[in-house]
TORNUSE-673559 format. One line per 4 residues: number of its first residue (from 1); their letters; for each residue x, y, z of N, C-alpha, C. Coordinates in steps of 0.001 Angstrom, whole numbers, plus 524288, in hexadecimal, padded with zeros to 5 digits. Example, Ala and Ser with C-alpha at 12.3 -4.5 7.8 and 13.67 -1.06 7.14 Angstrom:
<pts>
1 = as = 83386:7E9C6:81E78:8300C:7EE6C:81E78:83390:7F31C:81E78 ~ 83232:7F736:81BA8:83566:7FBDC:81BE4:83264:8001E:81EBE;
</pts>
This chain:
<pts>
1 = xxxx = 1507D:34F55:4C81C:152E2:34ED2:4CD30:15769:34AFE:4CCC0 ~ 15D70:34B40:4CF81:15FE9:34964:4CECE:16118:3452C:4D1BE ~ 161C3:33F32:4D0FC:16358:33C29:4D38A:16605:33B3F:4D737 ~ 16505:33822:4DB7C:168ED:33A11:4DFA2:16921:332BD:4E2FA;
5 = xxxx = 16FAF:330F0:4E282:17008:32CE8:4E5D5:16E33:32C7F:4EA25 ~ 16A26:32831:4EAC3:1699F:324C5:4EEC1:169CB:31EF2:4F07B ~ 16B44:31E3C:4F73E:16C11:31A0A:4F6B1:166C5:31627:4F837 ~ 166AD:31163:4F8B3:162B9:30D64:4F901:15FF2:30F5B:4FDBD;
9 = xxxx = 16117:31116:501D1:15F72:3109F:5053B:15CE3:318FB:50620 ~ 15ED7:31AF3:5023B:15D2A:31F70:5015B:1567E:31FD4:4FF5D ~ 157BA:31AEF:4FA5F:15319:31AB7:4F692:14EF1:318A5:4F817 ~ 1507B:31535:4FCA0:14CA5:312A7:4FE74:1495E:31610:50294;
13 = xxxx = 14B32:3186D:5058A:1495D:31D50:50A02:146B6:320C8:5052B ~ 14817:3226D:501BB:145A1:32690:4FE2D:13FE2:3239F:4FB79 ~ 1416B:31E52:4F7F2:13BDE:31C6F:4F8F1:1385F:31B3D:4FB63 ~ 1392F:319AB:50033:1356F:3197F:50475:133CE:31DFA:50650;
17 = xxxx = 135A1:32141:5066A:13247:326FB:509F2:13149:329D4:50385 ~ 13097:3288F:4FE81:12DC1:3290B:4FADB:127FB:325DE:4F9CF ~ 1285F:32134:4FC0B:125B7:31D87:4FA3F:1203A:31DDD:50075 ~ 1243A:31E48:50483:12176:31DC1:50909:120B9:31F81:50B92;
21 = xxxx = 123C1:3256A:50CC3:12507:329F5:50FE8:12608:32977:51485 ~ 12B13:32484:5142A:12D0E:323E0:51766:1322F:320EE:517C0 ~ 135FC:32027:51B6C:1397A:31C88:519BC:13A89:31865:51DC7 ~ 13594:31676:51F7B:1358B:31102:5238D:134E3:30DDC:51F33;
25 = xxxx = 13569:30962:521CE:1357F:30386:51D91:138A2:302EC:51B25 ~ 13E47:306FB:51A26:142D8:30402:5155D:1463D:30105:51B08 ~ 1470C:2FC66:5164F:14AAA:2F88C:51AF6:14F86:2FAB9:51A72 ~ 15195:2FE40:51DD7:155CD:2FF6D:51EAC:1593E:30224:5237F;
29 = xxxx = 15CF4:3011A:5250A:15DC6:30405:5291B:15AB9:30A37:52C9E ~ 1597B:30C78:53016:15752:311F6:52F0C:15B2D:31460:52E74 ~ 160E1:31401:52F6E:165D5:3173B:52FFC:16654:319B8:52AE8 ~ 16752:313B9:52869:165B4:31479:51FF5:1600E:31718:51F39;
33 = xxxx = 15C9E:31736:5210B:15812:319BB:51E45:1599D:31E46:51F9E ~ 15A8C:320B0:524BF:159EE:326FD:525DB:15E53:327AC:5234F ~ 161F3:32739:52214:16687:32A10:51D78:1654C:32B88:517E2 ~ 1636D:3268B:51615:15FD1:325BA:511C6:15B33:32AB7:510D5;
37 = xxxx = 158D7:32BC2:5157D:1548A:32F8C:51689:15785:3344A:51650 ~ 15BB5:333E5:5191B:15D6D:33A96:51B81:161B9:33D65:514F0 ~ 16373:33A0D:5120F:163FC:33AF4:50CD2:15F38:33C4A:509DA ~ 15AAB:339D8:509A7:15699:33B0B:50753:15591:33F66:50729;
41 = xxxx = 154BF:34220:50C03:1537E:3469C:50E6E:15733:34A83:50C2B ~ 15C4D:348D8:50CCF:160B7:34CE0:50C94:16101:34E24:5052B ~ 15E54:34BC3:5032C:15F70:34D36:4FCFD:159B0:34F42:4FB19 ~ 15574:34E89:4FEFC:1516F:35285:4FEA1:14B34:34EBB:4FCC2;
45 = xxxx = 14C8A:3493C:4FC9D:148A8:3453F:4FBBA:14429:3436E:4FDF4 ~ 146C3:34526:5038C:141AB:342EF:50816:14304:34768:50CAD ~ 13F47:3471F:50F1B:13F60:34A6E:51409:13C0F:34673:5196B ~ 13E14:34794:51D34:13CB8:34633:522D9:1411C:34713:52634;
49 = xxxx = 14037:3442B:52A95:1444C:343B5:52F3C:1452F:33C78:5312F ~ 14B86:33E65:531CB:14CBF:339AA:53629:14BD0:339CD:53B9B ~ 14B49:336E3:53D8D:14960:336A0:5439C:14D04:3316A:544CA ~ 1521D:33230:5464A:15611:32CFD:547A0:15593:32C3B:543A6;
53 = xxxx = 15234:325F2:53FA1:154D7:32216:53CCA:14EB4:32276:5396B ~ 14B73:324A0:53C73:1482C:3257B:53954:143F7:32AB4:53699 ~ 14401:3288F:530C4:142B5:32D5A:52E0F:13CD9:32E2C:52E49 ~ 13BA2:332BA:52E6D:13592:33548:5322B:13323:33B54:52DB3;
57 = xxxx = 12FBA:338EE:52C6B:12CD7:33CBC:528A5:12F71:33C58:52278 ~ 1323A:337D7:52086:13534:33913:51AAE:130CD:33AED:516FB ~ 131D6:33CD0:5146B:12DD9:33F07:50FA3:13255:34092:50A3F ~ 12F42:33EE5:5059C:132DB:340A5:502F0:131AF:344BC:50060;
61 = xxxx = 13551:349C1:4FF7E:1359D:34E9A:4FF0A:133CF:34E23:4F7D2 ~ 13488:3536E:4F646:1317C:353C0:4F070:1373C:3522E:4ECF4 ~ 13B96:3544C:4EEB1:14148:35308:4EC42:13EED:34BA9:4EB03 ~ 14037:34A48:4F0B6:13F40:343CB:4F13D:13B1D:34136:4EC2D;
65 = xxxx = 138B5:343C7:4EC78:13297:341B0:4E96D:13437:341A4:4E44C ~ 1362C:346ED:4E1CA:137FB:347C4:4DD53:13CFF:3434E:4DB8F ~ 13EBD:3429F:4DF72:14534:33D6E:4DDEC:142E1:33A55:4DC0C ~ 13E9D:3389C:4E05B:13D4B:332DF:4DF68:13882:331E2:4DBB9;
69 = xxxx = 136C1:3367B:4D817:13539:33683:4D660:135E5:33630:4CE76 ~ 13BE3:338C0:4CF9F:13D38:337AD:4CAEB:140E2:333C8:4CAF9 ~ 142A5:33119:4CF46:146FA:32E2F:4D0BD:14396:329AB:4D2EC ~ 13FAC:326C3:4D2C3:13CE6:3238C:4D4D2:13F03:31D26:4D695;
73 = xxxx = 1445F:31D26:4D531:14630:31780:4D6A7:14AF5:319A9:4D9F0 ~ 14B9B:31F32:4DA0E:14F7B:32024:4DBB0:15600:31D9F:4DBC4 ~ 1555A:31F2B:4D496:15A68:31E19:4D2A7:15FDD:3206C:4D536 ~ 1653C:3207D:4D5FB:167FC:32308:4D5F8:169CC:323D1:4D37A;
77 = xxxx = 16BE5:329E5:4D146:16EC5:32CE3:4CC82:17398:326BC:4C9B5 ~ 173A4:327BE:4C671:17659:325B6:4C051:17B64:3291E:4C18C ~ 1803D:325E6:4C320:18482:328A0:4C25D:187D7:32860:4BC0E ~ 187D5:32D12:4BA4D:18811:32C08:4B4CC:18F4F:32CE8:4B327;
81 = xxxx = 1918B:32FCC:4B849:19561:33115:4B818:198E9:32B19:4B6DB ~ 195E9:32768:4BA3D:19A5B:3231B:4B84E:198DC:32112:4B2B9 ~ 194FA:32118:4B20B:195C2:31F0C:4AD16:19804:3220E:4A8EA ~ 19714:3267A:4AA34:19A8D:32956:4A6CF:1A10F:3292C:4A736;
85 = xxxx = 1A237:3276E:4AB19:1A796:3267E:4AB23:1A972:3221F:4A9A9 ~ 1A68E:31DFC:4AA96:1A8FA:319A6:4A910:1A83D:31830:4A2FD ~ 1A530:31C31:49FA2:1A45E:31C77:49A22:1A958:31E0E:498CA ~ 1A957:322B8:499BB:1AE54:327B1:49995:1B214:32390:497A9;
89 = xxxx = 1B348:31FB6:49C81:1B88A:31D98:49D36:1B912:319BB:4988A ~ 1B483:3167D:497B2:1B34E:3128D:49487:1B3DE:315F5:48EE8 ~ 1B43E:31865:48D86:1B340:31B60:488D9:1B9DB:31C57:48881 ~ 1BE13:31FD1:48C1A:1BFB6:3202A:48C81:1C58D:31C0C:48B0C;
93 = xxxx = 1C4C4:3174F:48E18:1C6A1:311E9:48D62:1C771:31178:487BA ~ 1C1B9:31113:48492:1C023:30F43:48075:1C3AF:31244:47BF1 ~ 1C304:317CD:47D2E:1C6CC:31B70:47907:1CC1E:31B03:478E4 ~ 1CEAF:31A6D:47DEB:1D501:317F8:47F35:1D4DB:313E8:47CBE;
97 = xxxx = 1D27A:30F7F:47D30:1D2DE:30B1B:47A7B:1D29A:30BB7:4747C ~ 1CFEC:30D58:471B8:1CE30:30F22:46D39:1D30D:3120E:46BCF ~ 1D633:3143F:46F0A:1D945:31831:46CAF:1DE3F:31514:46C56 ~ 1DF22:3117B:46FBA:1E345:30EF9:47099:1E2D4:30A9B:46B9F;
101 = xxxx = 1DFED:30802:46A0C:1DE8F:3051B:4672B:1DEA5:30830:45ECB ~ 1DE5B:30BD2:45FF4:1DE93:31024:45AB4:1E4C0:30EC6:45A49 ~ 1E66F:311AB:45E33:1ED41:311BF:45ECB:1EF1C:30B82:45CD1 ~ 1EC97:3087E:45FF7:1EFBF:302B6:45D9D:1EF19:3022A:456BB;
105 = xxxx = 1EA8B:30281:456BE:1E930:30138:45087:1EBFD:303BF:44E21 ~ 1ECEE:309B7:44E6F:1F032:30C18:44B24:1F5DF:30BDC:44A77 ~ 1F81D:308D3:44E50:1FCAF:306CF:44F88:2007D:30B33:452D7 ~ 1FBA7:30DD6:455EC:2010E:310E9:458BF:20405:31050:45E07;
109 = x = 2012D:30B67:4616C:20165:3080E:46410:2031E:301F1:46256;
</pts>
């Protein structure tokens, strides 16, 4: 299953209605929890309803179970693209330099 960004206040709503089957008790705004919740929902993790500000029946779905099951600290994805770029570049640097430095020694600079 593939990793998928979340934020603090995502992870925290997702562990609690894992842990408790529910999402009362996180100290946090309800405005921030039901967003937090209504993303949950929307990527297929948890299921219930909002009622205003508060969330009513959360349960977490088999998708949900499975995340947090192989994902248990609920890491967010490893962006590998930058490091690969900033290698790229570093490598890159290194060979200009290297090349520029051939040229001096040989005296064609």
């Amino acid at each position: 299953m593939q990793r998928v960004s979340l934020s603090k206040s995502e992870k925290a709503v997702f562990k609690r209605i894992y842990t408790h089957g529910n999402a009362d008790g996180i100290d946090m705004p309800k405005s921030v929890r039901r967003r937090a919740f209504l993303r949950l929902k929307e990527l297929g993790y948890v299921s219930g309803s909002v009622n205003y500000d508060e969330i009513v029946n959360a349960k977490i779905t088999p998708d949900g179970d499975a995340y947090f099951e192989e994902n248990p600290n609920l890491r967010n994805p490893f962006r590998w693209e930058i490091i690969t770029a900033v290698a790229t570049s570093i490598t890159t640097l290194i060979a200009i330099a290297a090349f520029v430095m051939g040229l001096v020694a040989c005296g064609v600079l």
